[in-house]
N, C-alpha and C positions, 0 to 999 in steps of 0.2 A: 823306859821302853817296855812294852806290851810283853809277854812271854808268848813265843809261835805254839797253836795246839801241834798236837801230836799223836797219831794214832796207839793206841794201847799195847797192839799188836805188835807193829811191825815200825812203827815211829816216821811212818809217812806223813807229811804235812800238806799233804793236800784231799779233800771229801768231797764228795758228790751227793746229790740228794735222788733219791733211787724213792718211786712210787712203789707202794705192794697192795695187792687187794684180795692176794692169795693164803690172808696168814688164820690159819686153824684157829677156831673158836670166834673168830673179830667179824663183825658184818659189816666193817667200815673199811674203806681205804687210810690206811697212812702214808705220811712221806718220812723214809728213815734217812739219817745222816750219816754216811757211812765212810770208810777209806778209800780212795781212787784205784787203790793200790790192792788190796790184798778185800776190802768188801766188808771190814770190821763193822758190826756196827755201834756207832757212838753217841746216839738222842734218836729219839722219835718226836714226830708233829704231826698233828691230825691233818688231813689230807684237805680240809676245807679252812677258814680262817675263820675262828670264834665273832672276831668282830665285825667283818664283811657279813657273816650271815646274821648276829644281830641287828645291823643296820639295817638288813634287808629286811627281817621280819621286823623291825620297828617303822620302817619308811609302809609295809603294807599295813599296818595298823595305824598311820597318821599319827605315829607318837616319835618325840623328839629325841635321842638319848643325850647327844652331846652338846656342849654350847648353846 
């Protein structure tokens, strides 16, 4: 059986994915993964999908990536 995450902080088991586009120095939006509970946060992800937007720049270039 799997091991349940757990907040660092406060040992909440349940996160939410919270956008921010207000964070000093960053000209990007990210999405953090943080506690429901208490707001920890626990990983970052870039706020767009690396592959979604190669697709997209490969589909405007007429060029194939996958398959």
């Amino acid at each position: 059986m799997a091991a349940q995450s757990k907040c660092p902080k406060c040992d909440n088991t349940r996160f939410e994915l919270k956008t921010h586009d207000d964070i000093e120095g960053c000209a990007y939006k990210l999405h953090f993964i943080q506690c429901a509970s208490c707001g920890a946060v626990v990983g970052v992800l870039p706020y767009y999908s690396t592959k979604f937007m190669l697709e997209k720049i490969a589909a405007h270039l007429g060029v194939k990536l996958f398959g």
